[in-house]
C-alpha positions in Angstrom: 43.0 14.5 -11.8 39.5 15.1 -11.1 38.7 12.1 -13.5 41.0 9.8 -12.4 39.8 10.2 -8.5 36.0 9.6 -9.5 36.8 6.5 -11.7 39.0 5.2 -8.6 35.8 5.8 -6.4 34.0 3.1 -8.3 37.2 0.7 -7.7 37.1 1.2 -4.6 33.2 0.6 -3.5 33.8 -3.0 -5.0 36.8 -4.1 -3.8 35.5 -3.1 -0.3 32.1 -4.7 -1.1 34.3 -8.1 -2.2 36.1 -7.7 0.7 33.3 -7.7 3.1 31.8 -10.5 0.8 34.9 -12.6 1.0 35.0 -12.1 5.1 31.8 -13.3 5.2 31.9 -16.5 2.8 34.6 -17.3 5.3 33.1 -17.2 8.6 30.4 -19.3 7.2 32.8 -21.4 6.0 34.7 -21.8 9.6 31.2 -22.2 11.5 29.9 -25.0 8.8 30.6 -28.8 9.4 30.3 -31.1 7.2 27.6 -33.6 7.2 24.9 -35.4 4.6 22.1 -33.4 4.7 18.7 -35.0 5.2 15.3 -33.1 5.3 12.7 -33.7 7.9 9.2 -35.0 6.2 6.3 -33.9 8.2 2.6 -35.8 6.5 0.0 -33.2 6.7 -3.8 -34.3 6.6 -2.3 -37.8 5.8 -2.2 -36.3 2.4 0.5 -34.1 2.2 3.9 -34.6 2.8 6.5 -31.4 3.5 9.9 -31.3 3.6 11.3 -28.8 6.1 14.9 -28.5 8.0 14.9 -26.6 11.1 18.4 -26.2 11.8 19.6 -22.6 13.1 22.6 -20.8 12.0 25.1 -21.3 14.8 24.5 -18.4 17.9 27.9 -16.7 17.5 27.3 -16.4 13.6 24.4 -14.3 14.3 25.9 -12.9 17.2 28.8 -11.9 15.5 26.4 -10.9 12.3 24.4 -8.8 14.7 27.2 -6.7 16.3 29.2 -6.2 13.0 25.7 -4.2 11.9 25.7 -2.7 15.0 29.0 -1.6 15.0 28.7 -0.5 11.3 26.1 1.7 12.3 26.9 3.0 15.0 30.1 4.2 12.6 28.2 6.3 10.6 25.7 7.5 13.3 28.1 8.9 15.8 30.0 10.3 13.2 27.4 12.3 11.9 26.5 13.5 15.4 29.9 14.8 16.3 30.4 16.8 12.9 26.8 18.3 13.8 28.2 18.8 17.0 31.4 20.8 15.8 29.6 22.7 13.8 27.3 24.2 16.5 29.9 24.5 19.1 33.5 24.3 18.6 34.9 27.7 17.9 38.1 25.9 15.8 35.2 25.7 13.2 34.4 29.0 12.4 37.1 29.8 11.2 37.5 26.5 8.7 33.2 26.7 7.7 32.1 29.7 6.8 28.3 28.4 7.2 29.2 26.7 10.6 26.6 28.1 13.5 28.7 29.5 15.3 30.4 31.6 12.5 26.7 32.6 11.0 25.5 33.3 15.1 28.6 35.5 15.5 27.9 37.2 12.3 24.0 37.8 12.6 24.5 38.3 16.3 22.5 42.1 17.5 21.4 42.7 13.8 18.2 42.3 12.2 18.3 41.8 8.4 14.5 41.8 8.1 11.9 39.2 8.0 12.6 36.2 5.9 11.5 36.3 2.3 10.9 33.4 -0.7 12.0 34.1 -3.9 10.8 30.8 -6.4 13.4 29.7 -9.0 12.2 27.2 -11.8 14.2 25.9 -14.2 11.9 25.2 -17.2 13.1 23.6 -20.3 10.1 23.0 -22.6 7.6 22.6 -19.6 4.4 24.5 -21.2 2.0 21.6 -20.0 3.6 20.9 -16.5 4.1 25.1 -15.5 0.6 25.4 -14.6 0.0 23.0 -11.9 3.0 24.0 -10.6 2.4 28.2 -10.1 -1.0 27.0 -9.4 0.6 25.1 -6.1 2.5 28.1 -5.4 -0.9 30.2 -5.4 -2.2 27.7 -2.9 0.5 28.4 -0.2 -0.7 29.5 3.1 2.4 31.8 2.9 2.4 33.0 -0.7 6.1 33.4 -2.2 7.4 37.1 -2.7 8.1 36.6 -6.1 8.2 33.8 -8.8 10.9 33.6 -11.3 10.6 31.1 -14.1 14.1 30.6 -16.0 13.4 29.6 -19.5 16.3 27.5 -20.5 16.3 27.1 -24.4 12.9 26.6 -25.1 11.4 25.8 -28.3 7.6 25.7 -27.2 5.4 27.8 -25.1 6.8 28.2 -21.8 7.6 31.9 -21.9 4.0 33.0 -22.9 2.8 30.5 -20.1 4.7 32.1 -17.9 3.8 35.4 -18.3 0.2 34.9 -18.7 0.0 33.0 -15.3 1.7 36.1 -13.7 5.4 35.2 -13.1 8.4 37.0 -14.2 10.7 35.0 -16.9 14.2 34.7 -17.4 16.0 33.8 -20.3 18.7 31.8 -20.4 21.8 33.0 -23.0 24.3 30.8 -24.5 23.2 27.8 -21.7 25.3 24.6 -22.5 25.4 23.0 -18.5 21.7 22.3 -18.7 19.9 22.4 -15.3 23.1 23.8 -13.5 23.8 26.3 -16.0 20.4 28.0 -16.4 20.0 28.4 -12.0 23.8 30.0 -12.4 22.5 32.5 -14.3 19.4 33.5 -12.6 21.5 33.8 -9.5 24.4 35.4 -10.5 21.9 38.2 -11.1 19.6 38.0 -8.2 22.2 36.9 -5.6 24.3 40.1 -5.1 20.7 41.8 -4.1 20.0 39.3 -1.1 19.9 40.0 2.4 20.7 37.0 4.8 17.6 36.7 5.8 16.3 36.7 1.6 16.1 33.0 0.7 15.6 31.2 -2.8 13.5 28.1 -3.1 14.6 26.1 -6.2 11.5 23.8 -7.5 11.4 21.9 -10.9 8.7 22.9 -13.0 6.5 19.7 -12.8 6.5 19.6 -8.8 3.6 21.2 -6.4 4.4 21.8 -3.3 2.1 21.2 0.2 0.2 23.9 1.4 2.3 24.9 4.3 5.6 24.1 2.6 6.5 27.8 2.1 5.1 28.9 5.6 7.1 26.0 7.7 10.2 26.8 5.6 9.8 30.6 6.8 8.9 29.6 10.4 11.7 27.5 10.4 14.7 30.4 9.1 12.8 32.8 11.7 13.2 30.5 14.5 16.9 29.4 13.7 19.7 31.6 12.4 22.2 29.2 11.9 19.9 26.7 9.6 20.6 27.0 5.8 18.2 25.0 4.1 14.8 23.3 4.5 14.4 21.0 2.0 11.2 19.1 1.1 10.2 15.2 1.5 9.2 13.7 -1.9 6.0 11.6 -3.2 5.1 10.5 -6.6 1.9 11.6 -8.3 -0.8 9.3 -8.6 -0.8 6.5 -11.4 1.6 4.2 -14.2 0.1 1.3 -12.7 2.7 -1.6 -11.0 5.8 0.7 -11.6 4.4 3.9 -10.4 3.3 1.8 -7.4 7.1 0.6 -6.8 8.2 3.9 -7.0 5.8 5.4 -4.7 6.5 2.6 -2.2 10.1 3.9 -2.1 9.5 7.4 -1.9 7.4 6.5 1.3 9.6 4.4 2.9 12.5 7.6 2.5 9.9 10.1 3.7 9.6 7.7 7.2 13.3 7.3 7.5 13.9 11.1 7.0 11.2 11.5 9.9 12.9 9.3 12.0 15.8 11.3 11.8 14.1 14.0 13.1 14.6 15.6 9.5 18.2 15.1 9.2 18.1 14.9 5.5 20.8 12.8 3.3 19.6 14.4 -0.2 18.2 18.3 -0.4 16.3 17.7 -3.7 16.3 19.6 -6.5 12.6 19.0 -7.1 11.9 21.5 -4.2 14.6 23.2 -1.1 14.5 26.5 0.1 18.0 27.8 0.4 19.1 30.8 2.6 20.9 33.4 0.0 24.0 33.5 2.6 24.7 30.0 1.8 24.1 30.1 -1.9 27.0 33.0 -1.9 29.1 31.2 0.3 28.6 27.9 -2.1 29.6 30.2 -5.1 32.8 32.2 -3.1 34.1 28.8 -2.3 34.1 27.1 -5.5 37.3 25.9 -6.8 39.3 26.2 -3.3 37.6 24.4 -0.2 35.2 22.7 -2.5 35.0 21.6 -6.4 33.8 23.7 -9.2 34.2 27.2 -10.9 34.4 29.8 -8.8 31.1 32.0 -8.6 29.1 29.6 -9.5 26.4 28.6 -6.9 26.0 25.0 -9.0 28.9 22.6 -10.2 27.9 21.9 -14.0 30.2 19.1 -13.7 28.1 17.0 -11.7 25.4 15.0 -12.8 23.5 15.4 -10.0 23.1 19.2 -8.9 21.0 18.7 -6.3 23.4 16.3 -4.2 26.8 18.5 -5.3 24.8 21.3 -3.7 23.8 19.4 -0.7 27.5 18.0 -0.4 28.9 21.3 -0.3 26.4 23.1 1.6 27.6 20.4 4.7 31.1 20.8 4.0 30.9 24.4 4.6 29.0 23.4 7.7 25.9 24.4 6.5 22.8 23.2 9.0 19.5 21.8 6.8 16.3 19.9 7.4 13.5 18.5 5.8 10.2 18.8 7.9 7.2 16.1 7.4 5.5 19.6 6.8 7.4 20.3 3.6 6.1 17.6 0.8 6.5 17.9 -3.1 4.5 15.8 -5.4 6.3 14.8 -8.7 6.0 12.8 -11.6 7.4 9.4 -11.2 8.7 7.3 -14.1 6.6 5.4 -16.3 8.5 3.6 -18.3 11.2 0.9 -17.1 13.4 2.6 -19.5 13.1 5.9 -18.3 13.4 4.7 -15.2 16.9 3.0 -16.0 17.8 6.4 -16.8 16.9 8.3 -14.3 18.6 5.5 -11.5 21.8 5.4 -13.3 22.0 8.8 -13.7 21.7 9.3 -10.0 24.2 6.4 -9.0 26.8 8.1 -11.9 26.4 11.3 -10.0 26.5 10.3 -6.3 29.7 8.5 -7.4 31.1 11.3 -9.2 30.2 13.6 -6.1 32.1 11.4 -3.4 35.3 11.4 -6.6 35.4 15.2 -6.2 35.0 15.5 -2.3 37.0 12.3 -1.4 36.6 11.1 2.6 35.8 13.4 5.0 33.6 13.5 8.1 31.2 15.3 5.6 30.8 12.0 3.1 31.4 9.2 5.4 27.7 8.6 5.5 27.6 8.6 1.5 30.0 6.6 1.5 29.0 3.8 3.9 25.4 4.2 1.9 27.7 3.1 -1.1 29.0 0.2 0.4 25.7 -1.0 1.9 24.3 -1.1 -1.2 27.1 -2.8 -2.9 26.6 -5.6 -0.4 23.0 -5.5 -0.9 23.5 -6.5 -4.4 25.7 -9.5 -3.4 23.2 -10.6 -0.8 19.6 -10.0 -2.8 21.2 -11.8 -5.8 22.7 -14.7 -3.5 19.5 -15.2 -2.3 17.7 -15.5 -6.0 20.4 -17.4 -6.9 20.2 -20.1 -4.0 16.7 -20.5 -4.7 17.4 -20.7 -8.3 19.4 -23.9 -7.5 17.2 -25.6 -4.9 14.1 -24.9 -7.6 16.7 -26.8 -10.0 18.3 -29.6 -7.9 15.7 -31.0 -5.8 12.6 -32.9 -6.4 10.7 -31.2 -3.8 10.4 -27.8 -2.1 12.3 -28.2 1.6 10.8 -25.5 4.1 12.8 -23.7 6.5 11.0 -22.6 9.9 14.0 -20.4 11.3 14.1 -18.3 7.6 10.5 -18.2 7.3 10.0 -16.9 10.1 13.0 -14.0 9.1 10.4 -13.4 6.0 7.6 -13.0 7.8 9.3 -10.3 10.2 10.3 -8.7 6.4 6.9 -8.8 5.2 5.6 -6.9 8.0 8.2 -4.5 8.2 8.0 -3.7 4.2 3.8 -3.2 4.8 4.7 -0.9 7.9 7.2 1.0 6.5 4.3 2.2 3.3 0.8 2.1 5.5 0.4 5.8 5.0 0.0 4.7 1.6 -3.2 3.3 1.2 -4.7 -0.5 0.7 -2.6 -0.5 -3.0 1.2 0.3 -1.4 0.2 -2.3 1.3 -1.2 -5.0 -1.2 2.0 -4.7 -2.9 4.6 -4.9 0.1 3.1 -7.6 1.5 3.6 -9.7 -1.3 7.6 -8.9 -1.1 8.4 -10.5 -4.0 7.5 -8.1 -6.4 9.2 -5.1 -4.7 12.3 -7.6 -4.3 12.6 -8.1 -8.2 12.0 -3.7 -8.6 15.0 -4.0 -6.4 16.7 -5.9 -8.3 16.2 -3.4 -11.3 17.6 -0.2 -9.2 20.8 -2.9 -8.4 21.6 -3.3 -11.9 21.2 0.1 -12.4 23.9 0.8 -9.2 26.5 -2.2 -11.3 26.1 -0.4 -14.2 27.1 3.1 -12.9 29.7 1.5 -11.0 31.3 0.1 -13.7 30.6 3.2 -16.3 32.8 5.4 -13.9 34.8 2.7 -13.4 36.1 2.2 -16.8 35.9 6.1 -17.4 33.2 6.1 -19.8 31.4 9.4 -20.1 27.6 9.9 -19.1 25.4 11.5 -20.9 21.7 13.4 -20.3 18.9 11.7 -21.2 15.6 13.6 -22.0 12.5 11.2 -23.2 9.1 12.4 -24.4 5.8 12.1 -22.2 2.2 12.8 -22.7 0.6 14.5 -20.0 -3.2 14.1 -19.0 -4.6 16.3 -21.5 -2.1 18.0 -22.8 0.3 17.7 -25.9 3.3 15.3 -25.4 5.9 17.2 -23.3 9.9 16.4 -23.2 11.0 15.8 -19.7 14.5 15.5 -18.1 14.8 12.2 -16.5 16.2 13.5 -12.8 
C-alpha cells in the first residue's frame, strides 16, 4: 500500500503541473489576436540595423499572472502560519502532538531537568581522511560538546583507530543493512533511554565542520525556549571543483538567504549537521508505525531515501517546533563530478517524493507539496523558454529584441547577483551572467523528471557511493547525500 501511494505521488505532481500548464496555454491563447507579425527596425550609427518588437503582454494577463502567484503564495504561507499557530496555542493539539508547545510547556512546566547538554553522533562509513577536520571543528566550538560519539558503520579502513586516537568514543555497528538510518538507530537505541529532556543529540556527517558558535547558539537557543525541538544548521559548500562547485555554492547561498528571511523557519533539517532535543527523538521512535510511517522504536525510517527530510517530516507532524539560526553554518563537500552530482539530485527528488507518498496531504506537507508543484512548472517554463529561442535562432534571419522582456532579464540578473553577494566577486561573476546557472538548472530539472518518472513507474532506487580523493589524503568512498 505504501508503494502504491508513493508511485501515485509522482502521478499526481504531473498531472497537476499539466493542468496548470494547460490553463495557462489557454489564457494566452484567449488574450492572443491574430495578426502578421512585423518587427520594428531601428538603424544604429547608420551602420547597424536592429530588429526589436515592443509589444506588451496584455494588462489583465499579467494582472491575472500576478494575483494567481499571489494567491498561490499566500496558500502556502498562511497555511504554515496557522499550523505554527495551533501548535503553540490551541489546547485540541496537545492531545493529538505529543511535541506540540503546549503539551511539552505543560509537561516541563515547575521542573528543571538540568542544563542543556550536546552529545555528537557521526555516522562514519569508511571516513578515515574526512574524520579529522571534522572533530577538529568540534574542538574549535566556543561551547565544546559533552561527548563525541563516532558510529562506525562497516568499515573496512581506518576509521576506528582514527577515532580513538583523536579522542572520541566509537561505536560499532552490528549486522547494519539500512545504511545511514540503520547505523544512527543503533547508537540511539542505546543512548536514548539515558536522556533527560533537556540532553540533546546533534547528528553531523563525518566530512562536515561546523561554525564556531554552532554548538553554543544551539544551547542558548534550547535554554531560552522549552518548546523548540530542533536547531538545525544552514549549509555551504567547501571551497573549490571549479564551474560546478561554483553552481553549487551559488545555490546553497541563495537557500541560506531564504531560510534567513524566514526568520529561520527551516524546510529541510539536514542531516549534514541538527541538534535534536532527546524528547523528540523518543517521541519520533514511540510513534513510529501509528501516527507516522516506519518501525516502531526506531528514531529513523530506513525506508526512506532521505533520512534527514523523513526525520524533519515527522518531527512537524508531531508538532515539533525547529529553526535554523544564520549562527549555525556547516561547511561540506560539494559534488565534483556532474555524475555524482546526478546522484546525489535524484536521490533527493526520489526521497522527497517518497516522503510526501508515506505522509500523504496534511497541513504538515502542504508546503512540500506546493514546492513539488512549483518546480514541476518550472521545468515547463525554463524549457519553454530554451525551446522558443531555439526556434527564433532557427527560423529567422535576424535576431528581433524585445524591450518589455529585456527588461524582465535585467531585473533577473540583478536579483540572481543579489541573492549570492555574500559570496565573493566569483558567485557574482557567475550570476550575472545567468545563462550558465540557467543551463546548471536545467541539469537539477532533469534530474526532478527523472525521479518523477522512476517512482512513477515503481522502479526501485538504489544508493550510490562513488570514490573521491581528498587533498592529501588517499582516495576516500563517499555517500552521495
Amino acid at each position: 500500500m505504501r508503494g502504491f501511494f508513493q508511485r501515485f505521488v509522482g502521478l499526481l505532481v504531473v498531472v497537476i503541473v499539466l493542468v496548470g500548464v494547460a490553463v495557462l496555454v489557454w489564457g494566452v491563447d484567449l488574450s492572443q489576436t491574430e495578426s502578421f507579425w512585423q518587427p520594428n527596425k531601428l538603424t544604429l550609427a547608420g551602420a547597424w540595423t536592429v530588429m526589436y518588437d515592443a509589444e506588451m503582454p496584455e494588462p489583465r494577463v499579467l494582472l491575472t499572472a500576478l494575483i494567481t502567484a499571489l494567491i498561490f503564495v499566500l496558500l502556502v504561507v498562511v497555511t504554515e502560519r496557522m499550523v505554527s499557530r495551533r501548535y503553540r496555542r490551541t489546547p485540541l493539539e496537545v492531545a493529538k502532538r505529543a511535541l506540540a508547545p503546549k503539551a511539552i510547556m505543560a509537561r516541563s512546566r515547575g521542573e528543571f531537568a538540568g542544563e542543556v547538554t550536546i552529545t555528537v553522533v557521526i555516522p562514519a562509513h569508511n571516513e578515515e581522511a574526512s574524520l579529522p577536520a571534522t572533530l577538529e571543528s568540534l574542538e574549535q566550538q566556543s561551547r565544546l560538546p559533552d561527548r563525541v560519539i563516532v558510529v562506525a558503520d562497516n568499515c573496512t579502513d581506518g576509521t576506528v583507530a582514527v577515532a580513538r586516537r583523536l579522542g572520541a568514543e566509537v561505536f560499532e555497528t552490528e549486522g547494519n543493512t539500512h545504511k545511514k538510518g540503520g547505523a544512527l538507530n543503533q547508537v540511539l537505541a542505546r543512548e536514548l533511554p539515558g536522556m533527560g529532556d533537556n540532553d540533546s543529540v546533534l547528528v553531523m556527517d563525518a566530512d562536515t565542520q561546523l561554525s564556531e558558535r554552532f554548538l553554543e547558539t544551539a544551547v542558548q537557543r534550547f535554554t531560552n525556549d522549552r518548546a523548540l525541538m530542533a536547531v538545525g544548521g544552514l549549509f555551504q559548500g567547501e571551497p573549490g571543483h571549479g564551474m560546478l562547485g561554483q553552481f553549487q555554492r551559488n545555490e546553497y547561498f541563495r537557500y541560506q538567504r531564504e531560510i534567513h528571511r524566514r526568520d529561520g523557519r527551516v524546510f529541510v533539517l539536514t542531516g549534514t549537521g541538527t541538534v535534536f532535543r532527546s524528547i523528540a527523538l523518543r517521541e519520533v521512535a514511540n510513534a513510529r508505525g501509528t501516527s507516522i510511517p516506519g518501525n516502531r522504536g526506531e528514531v529513523y525510517d530506513t525506508f526512506a531515501l532521505t533520512e534527514d527530510n523523513e526525520l524533519t517530516i515527522a518531527i512537524k507532524s508531531l508538532g515539533g517546533l525547529m529553526v535554523s539560526p544564520m549562527e549555525c553554518q556547516v561547511t561540506t563537500e560539494l559534488m565534483p563530478t556532474w555524475r555524482m552530482l546526478w546522484a546525489q539530485r535524484l536521490r533527493w527528488q526520489r526521497g522527497a517524493l517518497e516522503n510526501l507518498g508515506a505522509y500523504g496531504v496534511t497541513p504538515q506537507t502542504i508546503r512540500y507539496w506546493s514546492q513539488q508543484i512549483a518546480i514541476g512548472y518550472g521545468v515547463f517554463a525554463l524549457f519553454a523558454y530554451f525551446a522558443l529561442m531555439f526556434l527564433m535562432l532557427t527560423s529567422m534571419d535576424t535576431w528581433v529584441w524585445f524591450p518589455f522582456w529585456l527588461g524582465i532579464g535585467i531585473v533577473f540578473a540583478i536579483e540572481r547577483v543579489a541573492t549570492v553577494w555574500r559570496g565573493g566577486w566569483q558567485a557574482r561573476g557567475l550570476a550575472v551572467l545567468v545563462f550558465p546557472e540557467l543551463v546548471y538548472d536545467c541539469f537539477l530539472n532533469l534530474a526532478f523528471l527523472k525521479g518523477i518518472f522512476e517512482i512513477s513507474l515503481g522502479q526501485r532506487p538504489t544508493w550510490k557511493h562513488v570514490e573521491h580523493q581528498a587533498a592529501s589524503t588517499p582516495a576516500i568512498e563517499q555517500e552521495t547525500r
